[in-house]
N, C-alpha and C positions, 0 to 999 in steps of 0.2 A: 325513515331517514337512516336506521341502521343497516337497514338492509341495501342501501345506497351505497352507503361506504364499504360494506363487505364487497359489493358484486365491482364497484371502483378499483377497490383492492388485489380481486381475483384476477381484473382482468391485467392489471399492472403485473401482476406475477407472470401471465400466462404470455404475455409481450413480451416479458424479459428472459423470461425462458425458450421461446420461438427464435427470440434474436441470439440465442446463444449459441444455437443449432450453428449460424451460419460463422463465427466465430472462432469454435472450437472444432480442433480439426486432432490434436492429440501432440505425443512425443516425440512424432516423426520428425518434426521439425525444430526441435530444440538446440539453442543457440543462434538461431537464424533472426531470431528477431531486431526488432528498432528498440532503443530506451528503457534497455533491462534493467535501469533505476525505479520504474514504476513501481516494478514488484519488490524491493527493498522495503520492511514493514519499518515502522517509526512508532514511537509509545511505547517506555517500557513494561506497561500494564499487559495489553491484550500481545505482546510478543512473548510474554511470562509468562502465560497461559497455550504455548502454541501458534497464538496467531486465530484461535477461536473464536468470533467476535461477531459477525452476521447478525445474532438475533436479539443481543442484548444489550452489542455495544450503545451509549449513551455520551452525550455533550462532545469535546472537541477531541476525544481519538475517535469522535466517530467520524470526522472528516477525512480519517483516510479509509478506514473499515467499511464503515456504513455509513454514509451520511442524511440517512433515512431517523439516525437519531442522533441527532445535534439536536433538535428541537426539545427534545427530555433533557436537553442540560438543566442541572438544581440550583442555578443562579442565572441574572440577567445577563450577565458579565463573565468574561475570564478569558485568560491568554494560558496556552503551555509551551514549552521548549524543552525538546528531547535530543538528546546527544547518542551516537552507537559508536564505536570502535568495529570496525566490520572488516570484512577481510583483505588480507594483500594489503595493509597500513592504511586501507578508506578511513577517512570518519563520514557518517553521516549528521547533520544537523537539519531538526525542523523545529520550525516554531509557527504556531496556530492562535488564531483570535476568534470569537465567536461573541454574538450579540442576539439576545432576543428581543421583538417587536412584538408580545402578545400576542394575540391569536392572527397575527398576519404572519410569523412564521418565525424564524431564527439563520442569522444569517453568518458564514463565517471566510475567513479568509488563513489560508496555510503559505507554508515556503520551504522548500525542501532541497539543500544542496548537498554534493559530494567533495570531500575532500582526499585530492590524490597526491599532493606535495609537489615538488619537481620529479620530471622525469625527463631523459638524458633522448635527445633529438638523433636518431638512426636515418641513414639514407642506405640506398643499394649502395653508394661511393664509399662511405663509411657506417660498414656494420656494428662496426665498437661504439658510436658516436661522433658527432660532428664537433662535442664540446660544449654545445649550444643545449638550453633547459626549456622547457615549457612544463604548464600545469594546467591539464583539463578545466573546464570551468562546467558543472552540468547543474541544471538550475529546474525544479517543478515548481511552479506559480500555481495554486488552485482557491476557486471563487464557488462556496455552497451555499445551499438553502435548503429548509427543511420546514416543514409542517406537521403539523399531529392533528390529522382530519378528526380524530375524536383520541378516547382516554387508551382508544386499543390500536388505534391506526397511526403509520405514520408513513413518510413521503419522504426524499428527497433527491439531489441530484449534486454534481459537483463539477466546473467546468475547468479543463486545465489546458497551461502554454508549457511547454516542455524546450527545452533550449538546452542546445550540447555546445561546445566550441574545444575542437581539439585542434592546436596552433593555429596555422592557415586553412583548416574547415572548420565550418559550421553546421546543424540542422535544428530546425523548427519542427514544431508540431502542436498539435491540440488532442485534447480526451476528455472523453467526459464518462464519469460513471454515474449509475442512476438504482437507487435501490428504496425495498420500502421495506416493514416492520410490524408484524403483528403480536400481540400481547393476551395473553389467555387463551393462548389458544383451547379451539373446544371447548371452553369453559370452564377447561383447569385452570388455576391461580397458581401464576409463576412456569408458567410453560409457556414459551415463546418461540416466533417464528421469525427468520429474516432472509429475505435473496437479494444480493447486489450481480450485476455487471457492472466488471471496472476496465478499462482502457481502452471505449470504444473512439475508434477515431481514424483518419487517415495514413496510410503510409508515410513515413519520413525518408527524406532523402540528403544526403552531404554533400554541400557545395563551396568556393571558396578557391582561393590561387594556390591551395596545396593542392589541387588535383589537375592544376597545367603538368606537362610533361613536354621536353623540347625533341624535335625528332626531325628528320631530315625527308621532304615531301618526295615521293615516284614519281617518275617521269617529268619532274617539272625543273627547270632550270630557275631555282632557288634555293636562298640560301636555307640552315634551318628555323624551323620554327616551333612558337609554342601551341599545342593544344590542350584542348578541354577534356581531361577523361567524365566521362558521363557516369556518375554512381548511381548504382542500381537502389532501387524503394522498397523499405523492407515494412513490415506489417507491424503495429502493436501489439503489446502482450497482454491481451482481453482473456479477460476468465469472467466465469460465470460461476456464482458462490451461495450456495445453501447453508442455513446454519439454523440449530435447535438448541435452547437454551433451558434449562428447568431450575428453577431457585425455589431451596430447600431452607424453610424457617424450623432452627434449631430452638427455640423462646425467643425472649425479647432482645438477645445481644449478638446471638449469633447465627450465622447465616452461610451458606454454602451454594453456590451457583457453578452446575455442572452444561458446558460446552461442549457440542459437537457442531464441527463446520467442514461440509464436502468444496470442494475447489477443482471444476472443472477449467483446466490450463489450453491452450490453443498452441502452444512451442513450450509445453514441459507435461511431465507427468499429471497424473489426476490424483490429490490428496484428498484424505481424510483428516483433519486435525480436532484436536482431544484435549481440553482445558478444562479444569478447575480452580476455583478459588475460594476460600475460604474468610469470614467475613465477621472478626469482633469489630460489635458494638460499632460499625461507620468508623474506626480508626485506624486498625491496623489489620494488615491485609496479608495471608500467603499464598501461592500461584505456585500453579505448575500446569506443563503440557506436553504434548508429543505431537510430531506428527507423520500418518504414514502413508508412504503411496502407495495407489491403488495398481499399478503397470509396473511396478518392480524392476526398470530399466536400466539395465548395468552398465560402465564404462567399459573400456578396451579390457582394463586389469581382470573383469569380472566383478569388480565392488558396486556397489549399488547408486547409482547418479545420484544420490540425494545425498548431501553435505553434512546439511543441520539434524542435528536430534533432539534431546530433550532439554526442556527449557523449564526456569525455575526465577523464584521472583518475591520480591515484598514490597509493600507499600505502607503507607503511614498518612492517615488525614487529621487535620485538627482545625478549627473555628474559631475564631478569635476576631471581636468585634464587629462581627459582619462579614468577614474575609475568611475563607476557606483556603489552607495552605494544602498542595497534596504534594510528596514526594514518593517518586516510584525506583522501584531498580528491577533488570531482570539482566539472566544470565542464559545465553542456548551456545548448547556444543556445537563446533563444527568439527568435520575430520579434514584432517589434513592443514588446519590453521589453527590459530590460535581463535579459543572461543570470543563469542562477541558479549560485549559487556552494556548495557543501556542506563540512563541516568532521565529521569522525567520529574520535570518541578511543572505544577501545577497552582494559578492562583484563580480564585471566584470570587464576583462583587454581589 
């Protein structure tokens, strides 16, 4: 039977790895893509770490990291809500549910929107504004499940609706990511394995009465009229994600879990990310991480495309009558903006 769920396992890795080939194509194309909210990370745990999380993450951040471990959640029960402050005055909010059904598996449900405030309505007629406001509305709906085929194996998958609406357009889309989880690895205690693909899914395209344009027909004895500009279908930002986790028991209180997770990107560079955390006693919690790229791709200036740098963080858990309160904070530089700030309340039944 063991050897069942190993060669299960192998072969889930070896699929998700073949499919990545066709996926990832590199930096060439960066910026071209559909739904660059996918890759906005949420939880201020595993973003205080880097963004490290593939092989060890566990219960409801793993629904956006890996959702291969939701099913290691340490209660039956629990909801989170995480807030970010993120660049150019975004705020990001998500908030996550998660349920387990015993050995038929752990099921959970996320929601993840942006916030852009008004912004001031431009035309070719009026460059300065027309006076008139709008406020993007972009919205990720995602639906997971997760199993633990044994105490080393784990599974799971997460299916999403992606919804944009800027004034008079709109675009839909779906993704799914699908990752799995192994534990001891080799036989070492506290060495872990984990591979996700995230954002596999169909092109998007924007449609809607913001893209009539009125024009006057050739050759035809008519007055003008409106047509339909056709927007072009742009690809999702699928990556393909490795990560090594080793947790290092200091006695009986404390503890130390060292993170490494490669990030092969398909429209941005290819990362390396580098996380620790450090771990009294199940309570309080400190984080840090880096992350660096592997293509070292520069802007026009010469500076280095990559934004974010190092990131730092705390947490705090405590139990009280059956109910697990967890609160998180993490802080990552950016250049050229004001740093992002994260705030994560966590409860378990």
């Amino acid at each position: 039977m063991k050897l069942c769920f190993k060669l299960i396992t192998y072969m889930v890795i070896l699929t998700l790895v073949l499919s990545a080939q066709v996926f990832a194509a590199g930096s060439n194309r960066a910026g071209t893509n559909a739904a660059s909210e996918l890759l906005i990370p949420v939880g201020a745990r595993y973003i205080a770490m880097g963004g490290a999380s593939a092989a060890s993450v566990s219960g409801l951040d793993a629904l956006y990291w890996n959702p291969a471990g939701l099913d290691k959640m340490s209660h039956m029960a629990g909801g989170l809500f995480s807030h970010m402050t993120y660049i150019a005055d975004i705020s990001v909010s998500y908030a996550a549910v998660g349920v387990k059904f015993g050995g038929i598996g752990s099921v959970g449900l996320s929601f993840k929107t942006l916030g852009f405030g008004d912004i001031a309505i431009t035309t070719e007629d009026a460059p300065d504004g027309t006076g008139a406001l709008f406020s993007p509305q972009f919205m990720t709906v995602g639906l997971s499940y997760s199993r633990a085929l044994t105490d080393r194996v784990s599974i799971g998958a997460t299916a999403k609706i992606i919804s944009e609406t800027m004034d008079r357009v709109a675009a839909t889309g779906f993704a799914f990511d699908i990752g799995a989880q192994y534990q001891n690895l080799g036989d070492i205690n506290g060495l872990n394995i984990g591979l996700i693909i995230k954002n596999l899914g169909p092109a998007m395209t924007y449609s809607g009465n913001g893209l009539l344009r009125k024009a006057d027909p050739l050759d035809v004895s008519r007055s003008a009229s409106y047509y339909q500009v056709v927007a072009g279908a742009d690809e999702l930002p699928s990556t393909m994600e490795l990560g090594l986790s080793y947790l290092i028991n200091l006695g009986e209180t404390n503890k130390i879990s060292v993170e490494s997770h490669f990030v092969n990107n398909n429209f941005d560079d290819d990362f390396n990310r580098l996380g620790v955390e450090y771990n009294f006693n199940n309570l309080v919690f400190l984080r840090g991480g880096y992350g660096l790229s592997m293509n070292n791709t520069e802007d026009v200036t010469g500076e280095s495309a990559s934004i974010f740098g190092l990131t730092l963080g705390a947490g705090f858990k405590y139990n009280f009558g059956g109910i697990t309160l967890g609160i998180d904070y993490a802080y990552r530089a950016v250049n050229y903006f004001n740093a992002n700030n994260v705030f994560s309340l966590e409860l378990f039944f």
